[in-house]
NULUM-657861 format. One record per atom (N, C-alpha, C): x, y, z; atom name. Coordinates in Angstrom, 1 decimal. Layout:
BEGIN
X:Y:Z:CA
...
% end
This chain:
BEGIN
-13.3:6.1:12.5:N
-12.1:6.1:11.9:CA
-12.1:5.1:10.7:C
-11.7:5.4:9.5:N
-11.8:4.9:8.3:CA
-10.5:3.3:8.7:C
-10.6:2.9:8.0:N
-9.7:1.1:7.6:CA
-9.2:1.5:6.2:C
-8.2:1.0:6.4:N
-7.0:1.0:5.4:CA
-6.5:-0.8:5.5:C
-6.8:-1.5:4.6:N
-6.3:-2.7:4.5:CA
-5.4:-2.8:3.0:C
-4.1:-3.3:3.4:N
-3.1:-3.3:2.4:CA
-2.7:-4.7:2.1:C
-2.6:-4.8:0.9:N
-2.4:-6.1:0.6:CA
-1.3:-6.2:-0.1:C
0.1:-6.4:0.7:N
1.6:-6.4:0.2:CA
2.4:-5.7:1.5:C
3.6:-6.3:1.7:N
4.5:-5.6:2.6:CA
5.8:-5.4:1.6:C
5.7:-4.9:0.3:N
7.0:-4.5:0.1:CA
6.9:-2.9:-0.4:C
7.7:-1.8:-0.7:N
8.0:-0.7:-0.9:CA
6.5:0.0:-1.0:C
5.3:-0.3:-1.8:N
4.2:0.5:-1.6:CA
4.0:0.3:-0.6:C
3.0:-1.2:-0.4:N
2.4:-0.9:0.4:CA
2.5:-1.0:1.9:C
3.9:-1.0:2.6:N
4.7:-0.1:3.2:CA
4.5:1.5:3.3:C
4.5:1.8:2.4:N
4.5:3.6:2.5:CA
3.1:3.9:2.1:C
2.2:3.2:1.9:N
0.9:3.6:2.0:CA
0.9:3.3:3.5:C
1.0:1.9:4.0:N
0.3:2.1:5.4:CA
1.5:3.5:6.3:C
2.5:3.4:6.1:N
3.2:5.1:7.0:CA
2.4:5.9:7.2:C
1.9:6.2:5.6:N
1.2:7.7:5.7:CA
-0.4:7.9:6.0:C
-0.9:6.3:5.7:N
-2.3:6.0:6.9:CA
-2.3:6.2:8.4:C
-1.2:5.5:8.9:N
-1.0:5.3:10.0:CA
-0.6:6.4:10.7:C
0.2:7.2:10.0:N
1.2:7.9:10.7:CA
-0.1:9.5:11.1:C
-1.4:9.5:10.0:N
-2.6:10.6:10.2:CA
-3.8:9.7:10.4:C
-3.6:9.2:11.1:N
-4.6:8.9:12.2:CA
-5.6:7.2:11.4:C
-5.4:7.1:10.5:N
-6.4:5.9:10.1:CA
-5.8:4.4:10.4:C
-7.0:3.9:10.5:N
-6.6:2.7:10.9:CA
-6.1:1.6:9.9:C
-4.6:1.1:10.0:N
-4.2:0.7:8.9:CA
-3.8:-0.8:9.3:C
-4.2:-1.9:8.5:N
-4.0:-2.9:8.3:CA
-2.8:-3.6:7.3:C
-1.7:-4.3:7.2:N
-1.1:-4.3:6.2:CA
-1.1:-6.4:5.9:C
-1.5:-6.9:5.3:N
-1.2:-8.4:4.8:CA
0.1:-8.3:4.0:C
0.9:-8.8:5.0:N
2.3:-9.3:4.2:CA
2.6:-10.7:4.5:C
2.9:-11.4:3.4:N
3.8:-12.5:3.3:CA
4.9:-12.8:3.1:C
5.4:-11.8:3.1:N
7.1:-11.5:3.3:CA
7.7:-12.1:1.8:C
7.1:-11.8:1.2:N
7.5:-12.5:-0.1:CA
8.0:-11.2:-1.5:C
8.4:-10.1:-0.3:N
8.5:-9.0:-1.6:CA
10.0:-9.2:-2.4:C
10.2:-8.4:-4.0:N
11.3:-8.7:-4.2:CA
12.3:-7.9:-4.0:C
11.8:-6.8:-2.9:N
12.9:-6.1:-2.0:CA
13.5:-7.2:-1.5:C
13.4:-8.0:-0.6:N
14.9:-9.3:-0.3:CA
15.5:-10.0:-1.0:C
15.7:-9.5:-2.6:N
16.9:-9.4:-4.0:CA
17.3:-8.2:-4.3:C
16.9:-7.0:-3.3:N
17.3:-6.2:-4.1:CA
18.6:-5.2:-2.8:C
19.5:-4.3:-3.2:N
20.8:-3.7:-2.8:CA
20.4:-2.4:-3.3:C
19.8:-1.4:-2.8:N
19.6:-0.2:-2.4:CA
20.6:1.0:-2.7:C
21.5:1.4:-4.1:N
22.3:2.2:-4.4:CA
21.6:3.8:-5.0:C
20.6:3.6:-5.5:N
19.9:4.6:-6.3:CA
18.3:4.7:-5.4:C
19.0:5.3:-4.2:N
17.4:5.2:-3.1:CA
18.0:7.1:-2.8:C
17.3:8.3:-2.9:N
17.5:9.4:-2.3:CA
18.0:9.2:-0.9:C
18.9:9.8:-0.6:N
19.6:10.0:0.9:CA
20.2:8.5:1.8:C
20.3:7.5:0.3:N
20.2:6.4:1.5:CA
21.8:6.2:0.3:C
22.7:6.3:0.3:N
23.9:6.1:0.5:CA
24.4:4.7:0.2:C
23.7:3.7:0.4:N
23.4:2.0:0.9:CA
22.9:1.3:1.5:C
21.8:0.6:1.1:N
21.4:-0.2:1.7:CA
21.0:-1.9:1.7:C
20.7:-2.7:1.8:N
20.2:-3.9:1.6:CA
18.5:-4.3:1.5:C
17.8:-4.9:0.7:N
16.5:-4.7:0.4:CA
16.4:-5.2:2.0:C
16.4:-6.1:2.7:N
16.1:-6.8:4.1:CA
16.0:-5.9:5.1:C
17.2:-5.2:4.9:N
17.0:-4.0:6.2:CA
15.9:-3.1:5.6:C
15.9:-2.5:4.1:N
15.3:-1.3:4.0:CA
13.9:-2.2:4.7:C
13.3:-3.5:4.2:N
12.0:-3.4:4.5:CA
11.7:-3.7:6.0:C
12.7:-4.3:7.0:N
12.8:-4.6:8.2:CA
12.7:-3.1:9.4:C
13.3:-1.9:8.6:N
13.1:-0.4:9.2:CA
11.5:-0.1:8.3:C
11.3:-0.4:7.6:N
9.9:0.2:7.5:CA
9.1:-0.2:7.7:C
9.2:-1.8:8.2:N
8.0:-2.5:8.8:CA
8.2:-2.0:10.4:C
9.1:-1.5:11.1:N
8.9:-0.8:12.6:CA
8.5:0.6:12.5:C
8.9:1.4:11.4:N
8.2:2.7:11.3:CA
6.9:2.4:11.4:C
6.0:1.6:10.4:N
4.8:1.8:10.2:CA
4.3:1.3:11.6:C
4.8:0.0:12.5:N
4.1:-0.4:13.3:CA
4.3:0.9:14.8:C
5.4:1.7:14.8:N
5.7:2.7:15.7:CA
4.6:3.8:15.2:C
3.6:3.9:14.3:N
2.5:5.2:14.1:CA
1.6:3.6:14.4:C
1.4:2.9:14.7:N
0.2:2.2:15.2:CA
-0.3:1.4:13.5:C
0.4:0.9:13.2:N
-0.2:0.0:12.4:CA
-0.1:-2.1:12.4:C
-1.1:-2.2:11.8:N
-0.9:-3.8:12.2:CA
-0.4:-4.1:11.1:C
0.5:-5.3:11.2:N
1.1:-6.0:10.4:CA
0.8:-7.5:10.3:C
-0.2:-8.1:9.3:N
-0.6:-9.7:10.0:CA
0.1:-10.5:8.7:C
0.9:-11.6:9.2:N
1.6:-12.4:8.5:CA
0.5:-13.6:7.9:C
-0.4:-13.1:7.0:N
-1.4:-13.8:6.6:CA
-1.6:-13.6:5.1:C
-2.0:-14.6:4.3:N
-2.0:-14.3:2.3:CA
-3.6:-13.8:2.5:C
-3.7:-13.2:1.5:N
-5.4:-12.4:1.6:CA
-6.0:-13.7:0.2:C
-6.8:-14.3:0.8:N
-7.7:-15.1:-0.4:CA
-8.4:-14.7:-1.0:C
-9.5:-13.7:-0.5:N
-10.2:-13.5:-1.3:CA
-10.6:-11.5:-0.7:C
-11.3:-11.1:-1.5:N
-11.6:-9.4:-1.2:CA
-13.5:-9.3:-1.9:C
-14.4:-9.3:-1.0:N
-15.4:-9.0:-1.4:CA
-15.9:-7.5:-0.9:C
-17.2:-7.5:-1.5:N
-17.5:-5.8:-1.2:CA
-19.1:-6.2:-0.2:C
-18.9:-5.0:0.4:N
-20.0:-5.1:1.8:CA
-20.3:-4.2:2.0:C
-21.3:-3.3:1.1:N
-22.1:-2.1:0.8:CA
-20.9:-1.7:0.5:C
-20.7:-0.6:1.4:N
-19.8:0.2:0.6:CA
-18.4:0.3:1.0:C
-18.4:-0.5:1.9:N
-17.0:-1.1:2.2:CA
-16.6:-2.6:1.6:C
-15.5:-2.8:2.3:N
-14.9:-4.4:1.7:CA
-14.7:-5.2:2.9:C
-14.8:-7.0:3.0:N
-14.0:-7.6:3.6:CA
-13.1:-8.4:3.0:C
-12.2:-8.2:3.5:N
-10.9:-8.7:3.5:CA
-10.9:-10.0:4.3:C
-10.2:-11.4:3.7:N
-10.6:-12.9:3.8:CA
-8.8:-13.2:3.6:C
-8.9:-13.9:4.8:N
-7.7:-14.8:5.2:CA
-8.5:-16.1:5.4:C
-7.1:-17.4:5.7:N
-7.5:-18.6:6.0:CA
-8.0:-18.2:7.9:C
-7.4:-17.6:7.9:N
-7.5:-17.0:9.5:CA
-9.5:-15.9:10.0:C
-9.9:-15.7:8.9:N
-11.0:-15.2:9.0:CA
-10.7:-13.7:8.0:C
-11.4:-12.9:8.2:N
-11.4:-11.5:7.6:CA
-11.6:-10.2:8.3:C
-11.3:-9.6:7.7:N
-11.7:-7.8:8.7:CA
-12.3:-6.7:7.4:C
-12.8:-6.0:8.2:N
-13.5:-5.0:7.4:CA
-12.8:-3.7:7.1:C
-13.0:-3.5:5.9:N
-12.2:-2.3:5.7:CA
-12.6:-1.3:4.8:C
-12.7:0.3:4.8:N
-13.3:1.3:4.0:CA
-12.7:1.2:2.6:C
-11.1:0.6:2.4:N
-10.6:1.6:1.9:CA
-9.2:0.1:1.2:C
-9.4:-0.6:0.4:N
-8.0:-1.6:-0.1:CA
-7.4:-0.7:-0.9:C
-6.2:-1.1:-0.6:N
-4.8:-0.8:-1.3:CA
-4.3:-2.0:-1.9:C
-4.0:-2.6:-3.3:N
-3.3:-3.6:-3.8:CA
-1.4:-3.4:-3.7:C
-0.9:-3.8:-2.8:N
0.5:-3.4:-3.6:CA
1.1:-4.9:-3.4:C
0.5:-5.8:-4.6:N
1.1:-7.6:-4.3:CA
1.4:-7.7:-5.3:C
2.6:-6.7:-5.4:N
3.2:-7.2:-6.8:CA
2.7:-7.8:-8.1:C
3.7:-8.8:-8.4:N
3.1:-9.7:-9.5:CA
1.5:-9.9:-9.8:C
1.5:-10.3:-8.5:N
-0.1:-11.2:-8.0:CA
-1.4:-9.9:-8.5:C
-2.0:-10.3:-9.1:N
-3.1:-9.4:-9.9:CA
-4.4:-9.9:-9.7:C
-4.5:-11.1:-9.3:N
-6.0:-12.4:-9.1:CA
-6.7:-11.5:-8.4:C
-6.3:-11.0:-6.7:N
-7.4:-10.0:-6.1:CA
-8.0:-8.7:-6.7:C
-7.3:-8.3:-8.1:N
-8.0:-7.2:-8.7:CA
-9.1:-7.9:-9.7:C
-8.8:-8.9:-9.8:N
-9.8:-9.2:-11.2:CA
-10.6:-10.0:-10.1:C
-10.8:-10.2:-9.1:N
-12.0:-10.5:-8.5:CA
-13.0:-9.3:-7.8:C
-12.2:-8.3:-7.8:N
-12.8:-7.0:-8.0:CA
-13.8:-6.3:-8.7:C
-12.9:-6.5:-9.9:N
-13.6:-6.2:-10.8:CA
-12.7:-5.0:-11.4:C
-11.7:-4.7:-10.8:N
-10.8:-3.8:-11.6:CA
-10.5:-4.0:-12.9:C
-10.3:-2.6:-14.1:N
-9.8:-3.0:-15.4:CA
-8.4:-3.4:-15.1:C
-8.0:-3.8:-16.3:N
-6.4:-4.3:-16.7:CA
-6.3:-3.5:-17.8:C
-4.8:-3.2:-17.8:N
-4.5:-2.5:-19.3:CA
-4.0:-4.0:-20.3:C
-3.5:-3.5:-21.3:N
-3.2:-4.5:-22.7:CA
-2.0:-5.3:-22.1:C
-1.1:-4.8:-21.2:N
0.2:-5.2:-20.6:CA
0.2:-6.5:-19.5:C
-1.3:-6.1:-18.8:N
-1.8:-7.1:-17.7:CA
-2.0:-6.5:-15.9:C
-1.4:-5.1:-16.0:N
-0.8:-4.3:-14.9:CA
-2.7:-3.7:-14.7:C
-2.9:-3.8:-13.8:N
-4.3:-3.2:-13.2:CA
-4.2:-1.7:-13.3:C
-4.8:-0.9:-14.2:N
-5.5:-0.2:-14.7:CA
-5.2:1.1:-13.3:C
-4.8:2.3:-13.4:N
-5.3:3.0:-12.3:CA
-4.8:4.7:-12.9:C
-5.5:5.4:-12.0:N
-4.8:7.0:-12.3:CA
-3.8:7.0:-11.3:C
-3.5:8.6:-11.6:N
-2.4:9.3:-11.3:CA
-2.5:9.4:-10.0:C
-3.4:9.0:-9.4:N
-3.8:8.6:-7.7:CA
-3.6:7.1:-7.3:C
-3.5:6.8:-8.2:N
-3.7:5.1:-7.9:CA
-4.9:4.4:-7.2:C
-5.9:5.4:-8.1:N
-6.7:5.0:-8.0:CA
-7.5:4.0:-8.7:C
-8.1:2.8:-8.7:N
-8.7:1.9:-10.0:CA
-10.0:2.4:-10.3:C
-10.5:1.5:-11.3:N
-11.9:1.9:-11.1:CA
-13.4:1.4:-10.1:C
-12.2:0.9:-9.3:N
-13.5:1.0:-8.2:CA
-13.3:1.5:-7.4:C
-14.5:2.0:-7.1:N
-14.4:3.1:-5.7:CA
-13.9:2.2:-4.6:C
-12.9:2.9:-3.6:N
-12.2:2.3:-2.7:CA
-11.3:1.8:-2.7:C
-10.9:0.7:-3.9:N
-9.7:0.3:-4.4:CA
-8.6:0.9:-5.0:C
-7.6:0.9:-5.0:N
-6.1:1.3:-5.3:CA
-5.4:-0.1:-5.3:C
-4.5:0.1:-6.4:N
-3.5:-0.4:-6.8:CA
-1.8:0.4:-6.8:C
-0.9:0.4:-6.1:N
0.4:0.5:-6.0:CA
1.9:-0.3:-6.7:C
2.6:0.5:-6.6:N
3.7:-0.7:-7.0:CA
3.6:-1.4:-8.6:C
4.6:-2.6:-8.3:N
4.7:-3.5:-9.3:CA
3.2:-3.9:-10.1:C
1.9:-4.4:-8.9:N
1.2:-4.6:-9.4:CA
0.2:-3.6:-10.6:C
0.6:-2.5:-10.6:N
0.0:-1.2:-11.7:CA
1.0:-0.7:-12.9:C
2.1:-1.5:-12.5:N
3.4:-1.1:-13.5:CA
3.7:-2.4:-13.8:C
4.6:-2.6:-15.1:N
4.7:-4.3:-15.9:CA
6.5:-3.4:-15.5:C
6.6:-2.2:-16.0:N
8.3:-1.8:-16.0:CA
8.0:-0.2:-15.2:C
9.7:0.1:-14.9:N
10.0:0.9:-14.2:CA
9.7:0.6:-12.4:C
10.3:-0.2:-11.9:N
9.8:-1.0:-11.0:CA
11.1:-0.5:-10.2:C
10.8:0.5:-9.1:N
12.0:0.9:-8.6:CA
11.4:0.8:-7.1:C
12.5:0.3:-6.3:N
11.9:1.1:-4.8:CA
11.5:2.2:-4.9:C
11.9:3.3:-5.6:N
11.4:5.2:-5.1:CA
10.2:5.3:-5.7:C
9.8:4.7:-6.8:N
8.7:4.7:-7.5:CA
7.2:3.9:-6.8:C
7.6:3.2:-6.4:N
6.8:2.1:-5.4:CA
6.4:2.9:-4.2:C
7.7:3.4:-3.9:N
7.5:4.0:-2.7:CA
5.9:5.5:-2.8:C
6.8:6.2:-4.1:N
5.7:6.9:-5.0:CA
4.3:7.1:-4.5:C
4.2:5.4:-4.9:N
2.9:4.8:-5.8:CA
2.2:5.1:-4.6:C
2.7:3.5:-3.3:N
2.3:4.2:-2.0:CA
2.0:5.3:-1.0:C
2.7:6.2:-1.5:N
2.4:7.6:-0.9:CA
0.9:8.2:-1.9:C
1.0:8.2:-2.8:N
-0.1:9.0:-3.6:CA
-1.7:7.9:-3.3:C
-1.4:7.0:-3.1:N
-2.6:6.0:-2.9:CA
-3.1:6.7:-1.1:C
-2.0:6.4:-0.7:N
-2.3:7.5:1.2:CA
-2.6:8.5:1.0:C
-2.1:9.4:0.3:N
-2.4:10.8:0.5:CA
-4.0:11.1:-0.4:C
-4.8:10.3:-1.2:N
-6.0:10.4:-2.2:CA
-7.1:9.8:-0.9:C
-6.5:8.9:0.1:N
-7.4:8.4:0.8:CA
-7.4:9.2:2.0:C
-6.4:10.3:2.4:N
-6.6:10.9:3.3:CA
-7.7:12.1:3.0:C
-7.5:12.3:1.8:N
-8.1:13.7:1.2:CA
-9.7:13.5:1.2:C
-10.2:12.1:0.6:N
-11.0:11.7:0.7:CA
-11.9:11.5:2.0:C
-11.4:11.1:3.0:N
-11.8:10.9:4.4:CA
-11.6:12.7:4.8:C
-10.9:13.4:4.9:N
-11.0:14.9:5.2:CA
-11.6:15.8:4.6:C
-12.3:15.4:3.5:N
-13.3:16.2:2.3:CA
-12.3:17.1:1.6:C
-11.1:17.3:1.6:N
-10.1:18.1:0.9:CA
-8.8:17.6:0.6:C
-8.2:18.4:-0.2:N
-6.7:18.0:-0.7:CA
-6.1:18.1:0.5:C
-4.9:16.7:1.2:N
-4.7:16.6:2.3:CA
-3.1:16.3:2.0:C
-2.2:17.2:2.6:N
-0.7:17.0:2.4:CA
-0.1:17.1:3.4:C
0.7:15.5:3.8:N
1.3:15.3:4.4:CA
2.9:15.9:4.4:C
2.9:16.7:5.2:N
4.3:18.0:5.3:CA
4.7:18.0:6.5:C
6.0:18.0:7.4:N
6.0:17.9:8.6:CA
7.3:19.4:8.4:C
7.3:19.7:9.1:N
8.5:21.1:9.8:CA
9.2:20.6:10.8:C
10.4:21.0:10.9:N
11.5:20.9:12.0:CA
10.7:21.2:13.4:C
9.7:21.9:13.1:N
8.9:22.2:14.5:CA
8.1:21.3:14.8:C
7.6:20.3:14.2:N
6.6:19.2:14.0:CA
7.2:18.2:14.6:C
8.1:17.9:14.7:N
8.8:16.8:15.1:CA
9.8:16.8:16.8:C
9.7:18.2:17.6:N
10.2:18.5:18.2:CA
9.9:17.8:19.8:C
% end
């Protein structure tokens, strides 16, 4: 089973690890609870009516952990590569992983120790996948965008980074679609 290590717990990469977790990969998320979802009041979110940044990210950190994902309250220091995977480095030690996702906002240091490009703006370089230029790595969220910085967009960002890594691991275009029957 592939590894998914995320690095951020606010609106990406949140909904990256969902849609890892929720089809079978094993998803890791480093949060330090430091997103600027706990400034933000939730009026222009589809179907959500109202909400508070604290709750929205307080229900999506139990969704993701209810499809089996870990959540470790640890800052990621450093991200090296190990053939053709990565480890992932806490003060706490590190874990191995196929597959990083950036979504740390502001914080851009772990892509340029990468080796990811940057655009002219300073926002880490990625396609329409969120994908960078290194194999395995993605970028989400705030950290790929300088503006237009919306929870739905973030959320976006995180879904298209899941869904390029699922496709990848299944040798094909992989879409997460569920039916009234699916959920029964």
């Amino acid at each position: 089973m592939a590894h998914v290590a995320i690095v951020g717990g606010g609106p990406a990469g949140l909904s990256t690890a969902l849609f890892a977790a929720k089809n079978g990969l094993e998803t890791t998320v480093f949060d330090t609870d430091e997103t600027a979802m706990h400034y933000a009041h939730l009026f222009n979110y589809p179907a959500v009516e109202s909400i508070g940044g604290d709750e929205f990210v307080e229900r999506a950190r139990a969704q993701i952990e209810e499809y089996g994902a870990e959540r470790r309250e640890e800052e990621v220091t450093a991200i090296e590569t190990n053939g053709s995977g990565f480890v992932v480095k806490t003060d706490d030690g590190g874990i191995a992983a196929d597959y990083v996702v950036l979504a740390s906002g502001q914080s851009r240091g772990l892509a340029d120790g990468l080796g990811c490009d940057r655009n002219d703006d300073g926002t880490v370089r990625v396609d329409v996948n969120m994908r960078t230029g290194v194999d395995g790595v993605y970028a989400a969220g705030w950290v790929a965008r300088k503006d237009k910085v919306q929870a739905a967009i973030s959320v976006g960002d995180g879904a298209a980074a899941a869904l390029d890594i699922l496709s990848a691991e299944k040798g094909k275009p992989f879409h997460d679609f569920d039916t009234p029957e699916s959920v029964e």
